[in-house]
N, C-alpha and C positions, 0 to 999 in steps of 0.2 A: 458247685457242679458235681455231680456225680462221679465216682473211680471212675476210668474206663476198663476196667475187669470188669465190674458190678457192671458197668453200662452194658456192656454185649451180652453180658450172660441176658438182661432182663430184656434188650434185643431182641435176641435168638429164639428165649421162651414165645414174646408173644407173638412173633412172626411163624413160628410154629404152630401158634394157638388160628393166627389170622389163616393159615394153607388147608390147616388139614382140619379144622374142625371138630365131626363124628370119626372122622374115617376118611383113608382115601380106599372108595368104595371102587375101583378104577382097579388099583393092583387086588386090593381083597376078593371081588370078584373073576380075573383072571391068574392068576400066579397062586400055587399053593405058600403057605406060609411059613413052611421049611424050605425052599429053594433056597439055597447059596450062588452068589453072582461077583460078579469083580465089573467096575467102571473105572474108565481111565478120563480125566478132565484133560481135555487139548485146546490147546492155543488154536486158533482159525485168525487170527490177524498179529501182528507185529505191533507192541506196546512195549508198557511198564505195567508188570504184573503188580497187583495189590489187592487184598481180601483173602489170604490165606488162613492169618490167624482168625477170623472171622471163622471162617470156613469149617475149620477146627473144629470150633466150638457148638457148630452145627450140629457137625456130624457126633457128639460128643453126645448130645442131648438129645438128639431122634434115637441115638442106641450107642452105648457107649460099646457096644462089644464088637462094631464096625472096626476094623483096620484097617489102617490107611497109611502110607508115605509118600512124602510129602521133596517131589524131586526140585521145584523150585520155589524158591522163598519172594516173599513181600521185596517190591523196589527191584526185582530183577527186569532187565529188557530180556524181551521173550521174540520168538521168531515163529510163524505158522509153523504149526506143525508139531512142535514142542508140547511134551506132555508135564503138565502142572504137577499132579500128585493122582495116585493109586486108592482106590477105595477096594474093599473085599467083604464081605457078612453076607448079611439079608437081605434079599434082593428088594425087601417091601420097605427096609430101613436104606437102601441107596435111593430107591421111589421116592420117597418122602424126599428126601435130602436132596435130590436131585436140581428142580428150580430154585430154592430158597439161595442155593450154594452160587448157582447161575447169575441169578438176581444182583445177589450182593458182588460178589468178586465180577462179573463184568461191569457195572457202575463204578467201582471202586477203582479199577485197571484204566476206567475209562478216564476219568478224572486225574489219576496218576501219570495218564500216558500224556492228556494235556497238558499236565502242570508240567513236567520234566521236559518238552517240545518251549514252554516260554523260559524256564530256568537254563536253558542251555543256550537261547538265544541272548540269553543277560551274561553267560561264562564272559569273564575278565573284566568285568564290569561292578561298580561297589553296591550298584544297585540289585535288592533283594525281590520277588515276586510273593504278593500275600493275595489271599485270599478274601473271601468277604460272609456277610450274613447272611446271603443270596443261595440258601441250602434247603432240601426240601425236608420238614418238618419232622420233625423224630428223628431225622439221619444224619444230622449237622456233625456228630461227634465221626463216626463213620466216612462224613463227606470230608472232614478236615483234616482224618487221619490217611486220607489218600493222598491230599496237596500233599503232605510230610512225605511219604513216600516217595511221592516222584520230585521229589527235591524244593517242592517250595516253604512258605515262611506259614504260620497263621496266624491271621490277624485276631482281634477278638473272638471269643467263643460268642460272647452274649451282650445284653445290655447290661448285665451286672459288672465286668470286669473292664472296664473303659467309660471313661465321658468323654464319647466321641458329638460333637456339637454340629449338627450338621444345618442346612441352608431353611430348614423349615423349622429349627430351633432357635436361630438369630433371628427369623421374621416374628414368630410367636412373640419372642424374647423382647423386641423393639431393635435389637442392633448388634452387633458382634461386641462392641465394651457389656452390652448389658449381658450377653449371655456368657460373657467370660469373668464378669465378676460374680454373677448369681452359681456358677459352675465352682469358683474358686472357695467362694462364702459355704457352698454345700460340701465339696473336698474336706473341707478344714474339721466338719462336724462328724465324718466316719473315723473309725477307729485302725484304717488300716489303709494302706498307699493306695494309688490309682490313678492313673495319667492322664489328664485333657488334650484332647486331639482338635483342633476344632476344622470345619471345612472352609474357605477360603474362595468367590467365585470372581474377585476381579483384583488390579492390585489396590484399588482403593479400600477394599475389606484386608487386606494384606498389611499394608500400612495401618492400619487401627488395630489388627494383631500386635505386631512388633512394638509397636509402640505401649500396648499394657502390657505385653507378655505374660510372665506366670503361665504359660501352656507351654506342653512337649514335644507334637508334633504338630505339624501344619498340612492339612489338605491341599492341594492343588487340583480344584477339581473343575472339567471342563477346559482345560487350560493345551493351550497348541506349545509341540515341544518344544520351540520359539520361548516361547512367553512361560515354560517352566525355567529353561534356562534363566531368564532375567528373574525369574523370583528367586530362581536359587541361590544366585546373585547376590539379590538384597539380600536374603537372610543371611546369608554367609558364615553358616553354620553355627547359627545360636538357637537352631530350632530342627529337630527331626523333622525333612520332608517326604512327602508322599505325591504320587501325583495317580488321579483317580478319573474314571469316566471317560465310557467308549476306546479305550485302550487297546488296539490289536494285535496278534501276533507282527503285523504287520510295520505297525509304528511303536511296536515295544523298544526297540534297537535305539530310535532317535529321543525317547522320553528317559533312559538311560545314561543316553550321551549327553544325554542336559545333564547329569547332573545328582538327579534325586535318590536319594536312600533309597524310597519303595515308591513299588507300583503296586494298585492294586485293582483285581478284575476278578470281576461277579462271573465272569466266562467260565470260569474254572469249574464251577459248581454249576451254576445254574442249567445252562443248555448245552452239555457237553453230551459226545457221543459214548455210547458204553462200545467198551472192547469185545470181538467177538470171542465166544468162548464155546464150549460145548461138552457135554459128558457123554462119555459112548459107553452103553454096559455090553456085556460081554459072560455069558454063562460058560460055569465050570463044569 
């Protein structure tokens, strides 16, 4: 996987390549190109700020000769009205920089603000909130570094760093024994660790886990927090669990109180609303 330095810089460039193009012909034709201008970025709703250092980086790269301070940081809760950070230069270099900065740090907030609303709903509890592969395309690293921010866990980045075995893998496979010996027989042949997770949808696939074991964590997926409990039960702690699918805010508390390690919910990423945000400029 890529740094994540290297990743945002390569980011930033081509999200900058994808806005502006030839030109943004929009300020070139109104604004002379000496004008100096100052914008202030405000909070318009109540989250978990995150996409600062992003932000940064933006502004770094449309012109690095922008100034900027920067009044609240990544993973802060924020209040309407609050002002994020100070930009000052070129009024054609806050232009630019303008939606790209929008874009990212309200998604990011947005996602942050959801993650920290289910982490706080787990507070006292051993159970941890992860995140899923359920990210939209190019921005996974970006979408996963907001769960972190508003307090959650992440689960795998990719298909490279986990064999995670899931319900269309054992059907292929012919059976949960077979996909968990073919998983274990392939383990053995890399050169480097990596943990089998497998997913799990009744306790009779449960029972043929436990019984070959050699796997780390176990799926509970589809499972009422009833029927996690009893699984957690049986395993009784010889196996990391998880419990997966349709999960909500709402029945987070009782999938918890069953018992499990982790939850995890594609909600985080996938159809989360972005936080409102806004930059106001403001000539000198």
């Amino acid at each position: 996987m890529m740094e994540k330095r290297e990743y945002i810089k390569k980011f930033v460039h081509d999200a900058i390549l994808e806005d502006v193009g030839d030109g943004d012909h929009t300020t070139l034709s109104t604004i002379p190109k000496d004008k100096i201008g100052e914008a202030k970025l405000i909070v318009k709703e109540d989250g978990i700020l995150a996409g600062v250092e992003v932000a940064l980086e933006i502004i770094d790269q449309i012109d690095p000769t922008l100034t900027h301070e920067v009044l609240i940081e990544d993973g802060s809760e924020v209040k309407v009205g609050d002002i994020a950070l100070f930009l000052k230069g070129k009024i054609h270099s806050i232009l630019i920089a303008e939606r790209l900065i929008l874009n990212v740090m309200q998604r990011m907030s947005g996602i942050a603000t959801t993650t920290h609303r289910y982490a706080k709903l787990l507070a006292g509890t051993k159970t941890k909130i992860l995140d899923t592969r359920k990210t939209t395309p190019l921005l996974r690293l970006l979408e996963k570094e907001a769960v972190k921010i508003g307090g959650g866990t992440n689960h795998r980045f990719g298909l490279y760093d986990m064999i995670l075995i899931k319900d269309n893998h054992v059907d292929y496979s012919g059976s949960v024994t077979q996909a968990l010996v073919s998983a274990n027989a392939y383990r053995a042949t890399l050169n480097r660790p990596i943990e089998i997770e497998i997913e799990v949808r009744n306790f009779d696939e449960l029972a043929e886990v436990i019984t070959f074991g050699h796997v780390d964590r176990i799926m509970l997926d589809n499972f009422s927090p009833a029927d996690v409990k009893k699984a957690v039960d049986i395993i009784a702690e010889r196996f990391v669990t998880e419990a997966s699918g349709g999960i909500t805010e709402e029945t987070l508390q009782a999938y918890a109180a069953a018992g499990v390690d982790y939850i995890s919910a594609g909600a985080l990423t996938h159809s989360v609303k972005s936080l409102d945000l806004s930059l106001k400029a403001k000539l000198i």
